[in-house]
C-alpha positions as CSV (number, residue, x, y, z in Angstrom):
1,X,-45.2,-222.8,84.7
2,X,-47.2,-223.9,81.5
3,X,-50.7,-224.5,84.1
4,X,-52.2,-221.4,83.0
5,X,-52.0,-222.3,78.9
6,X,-52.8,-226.6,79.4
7,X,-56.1,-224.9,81.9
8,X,-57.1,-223.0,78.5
9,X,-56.6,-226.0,76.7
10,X,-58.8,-227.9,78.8
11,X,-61.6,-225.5,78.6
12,X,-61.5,-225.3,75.3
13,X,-62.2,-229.4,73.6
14,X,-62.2,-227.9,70.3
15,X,-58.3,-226.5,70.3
16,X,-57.4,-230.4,71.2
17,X,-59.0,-231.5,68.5
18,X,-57.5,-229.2,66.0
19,X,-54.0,-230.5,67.9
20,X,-55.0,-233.9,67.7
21,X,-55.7,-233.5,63.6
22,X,-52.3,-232.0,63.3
23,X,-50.5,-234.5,65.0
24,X,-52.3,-237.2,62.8
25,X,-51.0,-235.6,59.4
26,X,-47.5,-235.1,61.1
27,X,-47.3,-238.7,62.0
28,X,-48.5,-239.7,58.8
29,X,-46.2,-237.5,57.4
30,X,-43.2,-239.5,58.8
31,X,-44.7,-242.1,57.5
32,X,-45.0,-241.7,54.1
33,X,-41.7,-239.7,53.6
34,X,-38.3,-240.3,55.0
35,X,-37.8,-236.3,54.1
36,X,-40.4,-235.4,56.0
37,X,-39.6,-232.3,57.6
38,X,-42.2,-232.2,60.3
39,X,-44.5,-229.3,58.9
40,X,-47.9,-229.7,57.8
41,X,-49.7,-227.5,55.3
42,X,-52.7,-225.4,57.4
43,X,-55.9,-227.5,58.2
44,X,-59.5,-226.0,56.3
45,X,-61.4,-229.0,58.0
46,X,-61.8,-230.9,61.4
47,X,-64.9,-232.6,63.1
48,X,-67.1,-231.2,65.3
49,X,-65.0,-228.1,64.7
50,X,-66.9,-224.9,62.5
51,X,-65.1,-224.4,59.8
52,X,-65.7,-220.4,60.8
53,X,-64.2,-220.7,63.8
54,X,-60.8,-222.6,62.7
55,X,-58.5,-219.3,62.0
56,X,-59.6,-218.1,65.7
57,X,-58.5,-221.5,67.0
58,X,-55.4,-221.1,64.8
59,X,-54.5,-217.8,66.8
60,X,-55.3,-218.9,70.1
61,X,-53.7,-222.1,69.5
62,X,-50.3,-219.9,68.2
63,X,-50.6,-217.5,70.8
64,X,-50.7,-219.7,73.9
65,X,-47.9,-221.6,72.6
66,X,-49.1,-224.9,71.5
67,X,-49.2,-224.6,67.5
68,X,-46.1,-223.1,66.0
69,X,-46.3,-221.8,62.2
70,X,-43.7,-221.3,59.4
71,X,-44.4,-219.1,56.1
72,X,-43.3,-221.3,53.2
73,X,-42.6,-219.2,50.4
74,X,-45.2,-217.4,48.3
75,X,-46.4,-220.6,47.1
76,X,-46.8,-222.6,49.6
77,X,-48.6,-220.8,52.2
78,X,-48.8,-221.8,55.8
79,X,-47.4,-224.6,57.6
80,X,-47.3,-225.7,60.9
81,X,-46.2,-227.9,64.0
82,X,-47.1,-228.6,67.2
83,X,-44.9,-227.4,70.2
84,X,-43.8,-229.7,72.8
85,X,-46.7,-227.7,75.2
86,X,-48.9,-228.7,72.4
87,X,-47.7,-232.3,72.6
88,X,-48.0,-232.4,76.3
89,X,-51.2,-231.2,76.1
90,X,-52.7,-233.3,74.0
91,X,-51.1,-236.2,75.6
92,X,-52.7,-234.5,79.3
93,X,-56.1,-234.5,78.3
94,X,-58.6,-236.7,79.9
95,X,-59.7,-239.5,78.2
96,X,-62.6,-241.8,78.9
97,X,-62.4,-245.3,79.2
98,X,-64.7,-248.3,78.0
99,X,-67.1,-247.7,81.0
100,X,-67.0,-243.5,80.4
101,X,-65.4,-242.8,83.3
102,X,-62.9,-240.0,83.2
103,X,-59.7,-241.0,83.9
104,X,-56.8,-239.0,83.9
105,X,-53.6,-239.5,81.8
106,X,-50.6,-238.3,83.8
107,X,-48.7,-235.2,82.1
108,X,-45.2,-233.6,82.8
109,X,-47.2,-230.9,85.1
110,X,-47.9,-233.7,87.3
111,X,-44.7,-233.3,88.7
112,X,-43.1,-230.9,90.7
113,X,-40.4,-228.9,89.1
114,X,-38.0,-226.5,90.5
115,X,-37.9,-223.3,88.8
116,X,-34.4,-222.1,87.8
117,X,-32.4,-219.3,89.5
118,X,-31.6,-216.5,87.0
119,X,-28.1,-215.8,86.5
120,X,-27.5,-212.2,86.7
121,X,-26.9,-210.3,83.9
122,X,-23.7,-210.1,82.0
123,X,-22.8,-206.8,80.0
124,X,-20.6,-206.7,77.5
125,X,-19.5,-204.3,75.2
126,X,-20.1,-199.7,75.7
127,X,-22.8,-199.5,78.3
128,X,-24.4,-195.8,79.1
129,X,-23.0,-194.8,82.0
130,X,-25.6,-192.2,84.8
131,X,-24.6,-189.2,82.8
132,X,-25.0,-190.8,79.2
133,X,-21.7,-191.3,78.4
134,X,-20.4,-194.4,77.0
135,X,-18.2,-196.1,78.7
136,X,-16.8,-199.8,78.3
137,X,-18.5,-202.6,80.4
């Protein structure tokens, strides 16, 4: 299901670390401000991460579905928020332990989950009919 996105993820340390800084300021966010409303203005900065290469990790980040954004009015710019893909894959990443062996943290692709049969499709309202005539559905 989401194996294909949380294998790019994994190839890709840098990405988690941009997620990781997000989730920081959201967090701290929700700290600081019961009105929080779980947004965070654009990062410019993270270690170990070029700052030229950050608006590339932005996009890839957006476009495998782990960083959502939302365009706050023409003052205040960018903001954004991590998916729940981005949460799970943050929290699926290996960590090391005191002794630096890798161990794994278990994620929700660690289990098996059925995939959903598709309803078939309702129509409603004038549908073309095989000669391109309208007629009621």
């Amino acid at each position: 299901m989401d194996d294909f996105e949380l294998e790019q993820l994994r190839k890709h340390p840098q990405w988690t670390l941009v997620l990781q800084q997000y989730q920081q300021l959201h967090t701290q966010g929700r700290n600081d401000s019961p009105e929080f409303d779980g947004w965070t203005p654009r990062i410019f900065h993270v270690e170990e991460v070029p700052v030229e290469e950050l608006s590339g990790i932005h996009g890839k980040l957006i476009a495998y579905g782990f960083l959502k954004f939302d365009l706050a009015g023409r003052d205040g710019g960018l903001r954004y928020q991590l998916t729940p893909l981005g949460k799970q894959g943050i929290q699926g990443r290996i960590s090391e332990d005191e002794d630096g062996d890798d161990v794994a943290v278990p994620s929700a692709t660690d289990s098996v989950i059925a995939e959903p049969e598709l309803a078939e499709p309702v129509l409603t309202g004038p549908v073309l009919a095989e000669q391109g005539e309208l007629v009621e559905a």
